[in-house]
C-alpha positions in Angstrom: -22.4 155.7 -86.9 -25.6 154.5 -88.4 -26.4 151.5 -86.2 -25.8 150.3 -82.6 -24.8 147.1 -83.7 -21.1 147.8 -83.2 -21.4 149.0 -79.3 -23.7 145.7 -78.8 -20.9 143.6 -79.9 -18.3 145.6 -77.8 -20.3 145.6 -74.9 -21.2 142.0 -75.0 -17.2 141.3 -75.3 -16.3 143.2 -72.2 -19.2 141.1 -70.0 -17.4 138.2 -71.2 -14.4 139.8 -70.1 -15.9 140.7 -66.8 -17.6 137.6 -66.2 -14.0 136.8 -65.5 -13.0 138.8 -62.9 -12.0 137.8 -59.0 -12.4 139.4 -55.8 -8.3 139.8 -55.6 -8.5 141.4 -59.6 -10.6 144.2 -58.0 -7.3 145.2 -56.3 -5.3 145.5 -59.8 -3.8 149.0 -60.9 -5.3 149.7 -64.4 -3.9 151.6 -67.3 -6.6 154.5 -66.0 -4.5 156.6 -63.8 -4.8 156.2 -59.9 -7.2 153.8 -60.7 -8.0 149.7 -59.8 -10.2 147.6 -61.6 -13.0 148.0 -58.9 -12.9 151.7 -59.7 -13.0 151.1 -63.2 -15.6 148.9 -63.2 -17.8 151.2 -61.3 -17.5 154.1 -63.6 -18.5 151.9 -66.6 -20.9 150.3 -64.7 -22.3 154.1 -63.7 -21.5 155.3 -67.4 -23.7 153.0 -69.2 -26.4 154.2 -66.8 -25.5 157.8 -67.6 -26.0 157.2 -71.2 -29.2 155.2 -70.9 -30.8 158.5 -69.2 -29.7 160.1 -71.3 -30.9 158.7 -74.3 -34.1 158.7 -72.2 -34.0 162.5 -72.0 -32.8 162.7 -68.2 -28.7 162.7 -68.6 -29.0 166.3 -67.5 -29.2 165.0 -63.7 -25.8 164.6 -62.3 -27.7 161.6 -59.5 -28.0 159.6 -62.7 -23.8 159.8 -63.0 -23.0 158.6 -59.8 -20.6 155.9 -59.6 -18.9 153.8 -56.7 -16.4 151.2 -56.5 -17.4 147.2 -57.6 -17.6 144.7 -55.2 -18.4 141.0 -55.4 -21.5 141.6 -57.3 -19.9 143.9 -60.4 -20.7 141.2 -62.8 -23.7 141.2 -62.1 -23.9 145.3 -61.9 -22.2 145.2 -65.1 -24.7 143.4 -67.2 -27.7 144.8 -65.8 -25.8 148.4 -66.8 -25.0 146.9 -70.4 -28.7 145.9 -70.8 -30.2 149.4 -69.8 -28.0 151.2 -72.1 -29.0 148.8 -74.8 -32.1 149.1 -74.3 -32.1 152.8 -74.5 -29.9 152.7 -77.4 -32.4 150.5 -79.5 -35.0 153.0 -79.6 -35.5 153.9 -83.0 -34.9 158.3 -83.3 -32.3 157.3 -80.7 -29.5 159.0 -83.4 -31.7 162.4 -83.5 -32.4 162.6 -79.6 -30.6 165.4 -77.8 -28.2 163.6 -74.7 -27.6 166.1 -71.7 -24.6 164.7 -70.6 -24.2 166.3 -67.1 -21.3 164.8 -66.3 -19.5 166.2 -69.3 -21.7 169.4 -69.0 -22.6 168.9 -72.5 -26.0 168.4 -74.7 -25.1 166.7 -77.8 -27.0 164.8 -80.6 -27.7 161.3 -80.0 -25.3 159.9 -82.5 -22.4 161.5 -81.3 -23.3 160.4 -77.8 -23.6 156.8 -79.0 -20.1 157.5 -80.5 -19.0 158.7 -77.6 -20.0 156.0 -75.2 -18.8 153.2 -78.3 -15.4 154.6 -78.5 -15.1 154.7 -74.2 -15.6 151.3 -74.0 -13.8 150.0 -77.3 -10.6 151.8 -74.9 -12.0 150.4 -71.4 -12.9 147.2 -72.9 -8.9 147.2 -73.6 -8.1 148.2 -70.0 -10.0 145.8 -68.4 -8.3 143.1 -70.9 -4.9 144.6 -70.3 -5.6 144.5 -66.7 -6.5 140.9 -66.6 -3.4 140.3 -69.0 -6.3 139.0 -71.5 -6.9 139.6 -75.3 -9.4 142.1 -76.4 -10.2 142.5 -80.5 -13.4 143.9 -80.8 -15.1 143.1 -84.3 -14.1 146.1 -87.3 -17.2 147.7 -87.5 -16.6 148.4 -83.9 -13.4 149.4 -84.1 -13.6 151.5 -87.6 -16.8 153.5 -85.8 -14.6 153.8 -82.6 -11.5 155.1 -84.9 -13.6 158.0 -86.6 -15.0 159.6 -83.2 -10.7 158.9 -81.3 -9.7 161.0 -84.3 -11.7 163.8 -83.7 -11.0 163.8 -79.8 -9.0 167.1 -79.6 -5.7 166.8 -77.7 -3.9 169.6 -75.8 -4.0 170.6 -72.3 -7.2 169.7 -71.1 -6.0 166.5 -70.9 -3.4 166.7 -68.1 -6.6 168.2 -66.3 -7.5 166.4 -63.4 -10.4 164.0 -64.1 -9.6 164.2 -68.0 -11.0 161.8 -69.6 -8.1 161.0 -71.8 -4.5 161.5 -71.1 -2.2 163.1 -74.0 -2.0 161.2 -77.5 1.4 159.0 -77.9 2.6 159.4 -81.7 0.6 156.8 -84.1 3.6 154.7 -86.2 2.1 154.6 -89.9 1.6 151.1 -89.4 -0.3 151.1 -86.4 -3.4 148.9 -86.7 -6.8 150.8 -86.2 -7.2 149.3 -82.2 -3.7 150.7 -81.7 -4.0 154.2 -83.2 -6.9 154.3 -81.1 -5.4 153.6 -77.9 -2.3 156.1 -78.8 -4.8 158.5 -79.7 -6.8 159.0 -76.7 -3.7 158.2 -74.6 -2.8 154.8 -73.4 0.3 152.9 -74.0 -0.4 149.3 -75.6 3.5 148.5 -74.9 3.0 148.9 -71.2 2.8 146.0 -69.0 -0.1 145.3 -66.4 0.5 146.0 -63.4 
């Protein structure tokens, strides 16, 4: 990943997609186990605000993590959290920073975090869609970026861990288009139905 263009453009796709959501869509399960959309929305709401410390050089404090249900505002919560990370992310050694990622308990260079945070959100961008029974295609630079880091995700136990980030991979048909293979990879089904 050389650029943040690609997370802009995902992260401008799931505001539009959360522009769109109700009071009574709060209450939906999601494809993230245990998990409604007001959940959801709160930890990416609280992620992008995780990241942006981070790439400030104060992810090591786990106060800058915390995360809590949406409510009526989470549109509005949301974009505020897409502009801070953003921000953060356009700052120009951004790629060479080290992120302390408390949350993950983790310091790693800032262009695998920005990998890291692109790839969550190309797959929460899809559960929020999936959710709302709406399309999500983010552009192919996104989704070729996103497809390098869901590769090198390992699988294996830790993911029936509780909390995991990902559940186990699903087998990847050859023919699987790249948003697909993601998905499999780092665990979700695309054949399920919301709900």
């Amino acid at each position: 990943m050389h650029t943040i263009e690609p997370t802009r453009a995902v992260l401008h796709d799931t505001v539009t997609l959360i522009d769109k959501v109700t009071d009574v869509d709060l209450r939906l399960p999601t494809p993230c186990a245990g998990w409604d959309l007001a959940m959801l929305l709160g930890h990416m709401t609280a992620q992008h605000h995780g990241f942006a410390a981070a790439a400030r050089g104060s992810g090591g404090d786990l106060a800058v993590w915390a995360q809590a249900p949406a409510g009526a505002d989470a549109a509005d919560r949301y974009r505020e959290a897409v502009a801070d990370v953003l921000a953060a992310f356009s700052v120009g050694d951004v790629f060479e920073r080290p992120f302390h990622l408390a949350e993950f308990d983790a310091t790693v260079p800032g262009r695998m975090a920005v990998g890291m945070h692109l790839v969550d959100y190309v797959v929460h961008g899809w559960d929020v869609a999936h959710t709302l029974g709406a399309g999500f295609r983010p552009g192919a630079e996104a989704v070729t970026a996103a497809l390098e880091v869901a590769r090198s995700v390992p699988d294996g136990a830790d993911r029936l861990a509780p909390g995991a980030p990902f559940a186990p991979a699903h087998p990847v048909p050859v023919d699987a288009d790249p948003l697909t293979e993601i998905l499999l990879l780092l665990g979700r089904d695309p054949s399920r139905r919301p709900g």
